[in-house]
C-alpha positions in Angstrom: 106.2 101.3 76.1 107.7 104.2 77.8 109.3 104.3 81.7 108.0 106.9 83.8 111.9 108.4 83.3 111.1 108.6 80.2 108.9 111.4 80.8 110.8 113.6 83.4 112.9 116.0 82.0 116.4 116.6 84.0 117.7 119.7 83.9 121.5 120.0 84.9 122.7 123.3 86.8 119.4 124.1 88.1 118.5 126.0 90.4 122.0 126.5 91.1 125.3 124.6 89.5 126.1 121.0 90.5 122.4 120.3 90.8 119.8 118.4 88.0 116.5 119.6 88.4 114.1 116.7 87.8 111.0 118.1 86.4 107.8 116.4 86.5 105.8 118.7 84.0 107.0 116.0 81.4 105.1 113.2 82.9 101.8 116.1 83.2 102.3 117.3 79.5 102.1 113.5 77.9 98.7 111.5 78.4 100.7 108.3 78.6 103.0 109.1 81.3 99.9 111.3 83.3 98.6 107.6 83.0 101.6 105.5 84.1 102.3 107.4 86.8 99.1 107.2 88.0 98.8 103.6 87.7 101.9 103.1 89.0 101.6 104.7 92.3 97.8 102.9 92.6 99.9 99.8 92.0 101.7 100.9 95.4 98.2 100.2 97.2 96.8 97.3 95.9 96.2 95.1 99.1 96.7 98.4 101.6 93.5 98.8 103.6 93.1 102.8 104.0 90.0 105.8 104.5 91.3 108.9 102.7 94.7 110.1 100.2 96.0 113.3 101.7 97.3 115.1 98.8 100.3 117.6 100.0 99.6 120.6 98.2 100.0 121.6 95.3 101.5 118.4 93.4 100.1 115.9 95.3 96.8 117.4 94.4 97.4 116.3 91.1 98.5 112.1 91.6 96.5 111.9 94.6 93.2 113.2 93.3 92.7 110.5 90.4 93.9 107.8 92.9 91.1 108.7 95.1 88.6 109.3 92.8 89.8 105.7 90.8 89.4 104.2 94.1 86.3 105.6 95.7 88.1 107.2 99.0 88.5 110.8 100.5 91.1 112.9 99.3 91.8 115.6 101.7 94.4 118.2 100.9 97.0 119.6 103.2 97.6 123.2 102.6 100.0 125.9 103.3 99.3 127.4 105.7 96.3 130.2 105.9 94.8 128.7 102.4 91.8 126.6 104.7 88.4 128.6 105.7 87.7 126.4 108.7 88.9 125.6 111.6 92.7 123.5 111.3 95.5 122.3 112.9 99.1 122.8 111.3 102.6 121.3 111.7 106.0 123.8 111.0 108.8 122.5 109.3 112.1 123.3 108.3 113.4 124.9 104.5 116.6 125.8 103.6 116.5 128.9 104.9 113.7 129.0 107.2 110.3 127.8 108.3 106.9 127.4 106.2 103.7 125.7 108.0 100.9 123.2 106.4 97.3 122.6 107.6 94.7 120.4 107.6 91.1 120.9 108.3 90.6 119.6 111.9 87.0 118.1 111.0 88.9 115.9 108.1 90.3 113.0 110.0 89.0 111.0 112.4 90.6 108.7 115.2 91.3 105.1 113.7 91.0 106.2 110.0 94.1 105.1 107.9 95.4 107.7 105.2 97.3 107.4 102.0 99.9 110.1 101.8 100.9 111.1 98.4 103.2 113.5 96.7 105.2 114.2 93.6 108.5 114.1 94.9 110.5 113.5 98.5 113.8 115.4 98.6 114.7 116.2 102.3 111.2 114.7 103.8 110.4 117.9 106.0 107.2 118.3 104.7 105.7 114.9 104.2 106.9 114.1 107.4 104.6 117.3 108.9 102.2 115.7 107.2 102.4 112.6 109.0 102.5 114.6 112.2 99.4 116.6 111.5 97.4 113.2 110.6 98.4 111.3 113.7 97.9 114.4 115.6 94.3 113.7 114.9 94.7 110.2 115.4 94.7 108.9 111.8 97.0 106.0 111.3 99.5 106.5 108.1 99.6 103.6 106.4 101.7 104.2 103.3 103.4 107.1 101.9 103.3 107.0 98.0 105.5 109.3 95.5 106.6 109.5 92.2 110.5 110.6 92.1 112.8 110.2 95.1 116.0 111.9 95.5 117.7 109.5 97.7 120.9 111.7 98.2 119.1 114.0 100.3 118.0 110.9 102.9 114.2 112.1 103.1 112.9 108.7 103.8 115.1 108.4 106.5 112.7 110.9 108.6 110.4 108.3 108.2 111.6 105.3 109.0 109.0 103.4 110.4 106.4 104.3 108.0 105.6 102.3 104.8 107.5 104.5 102.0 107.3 104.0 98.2 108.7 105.7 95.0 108.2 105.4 91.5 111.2 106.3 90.3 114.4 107.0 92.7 117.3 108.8 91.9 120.5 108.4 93.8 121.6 112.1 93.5 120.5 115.4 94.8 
């Protein structure tokens, strides 16, 4: 049987030279690795006690989804920002070269219920860990943060030490 590595497809040089684009559409394209990653990550929360998966949009839609649907909880997306009809809070964080905001709907959490937070891929950790701070703004409790690929050169999990953090597959790189 295949590795979830199996599936991703690196792509050296992009988007600029020096760096390997690891590219997830490989696990989406193949039933078998759609499945394993899945499963994988829903191994990640077997024993963990939680309400809801907040799925960071738009690839965390896509793992988080099933999980919560498999497991019969909430998913609630977090959104970029001006995508949500009612009324929200919203966390800014940093890019490369500049801001962007996410959202939630303020109605969506509750104090004292414990979320999932799951995502294809952590990199710098900037938005995830908006994510954590829009969720305990409305007094959720985080109580793991699942995803599939890590790129541990760019130290994302260390903005959130603290917090329960869990890849798939890690890569040492950039």
């Amino acid at each position: 049987m295949k590795r979830i590595e199996d599936y991703v497809i690196s792509i050296p040089d992009f988007p600029e030279p020096g760096i390997i684009f690891r590219d997830i559409t490989g696990i989406l394209r193949d039933a078998d690795g759609l499945k394993l990653s899945i499963d994988k990550i829903q191994e990640m929360l077997e024993g963990v006690e939680f309400d809801a998966v907040l799925g960071l949009e738009s690839r965390g839609f896509i793992f988080g989804m099933p999980i919560a649907y498999n497991l019969h909880k909430a998913f609630i997306p977090v959104r970029k920002k001006g995508k949500l009809p009612r009324e929200t809070v919203s966390a800014k964080y940093d890019l490369e070269y500049g801001t962007a905001e996410i959202e939630i709907h303020k109605e969506d959490l509750r104090p004292g219920m414990k979320v999932v937070i799951i995502d294809d891929l952590i990199a710098t950790g900037g938005t995830v860990e908006a994510a954590v701070k829009l969720a305990e703004s409305l007094g959720a409790e985080v109580v793991k943060i699942a995803f599939v690929m890590e790129l541990a050169g760019l130290k994302g999990r260390e903005r959130l030490a603290g917090y329960d953090v869990e890849s798939v597959i890690t890569y040492e790189g950039k």
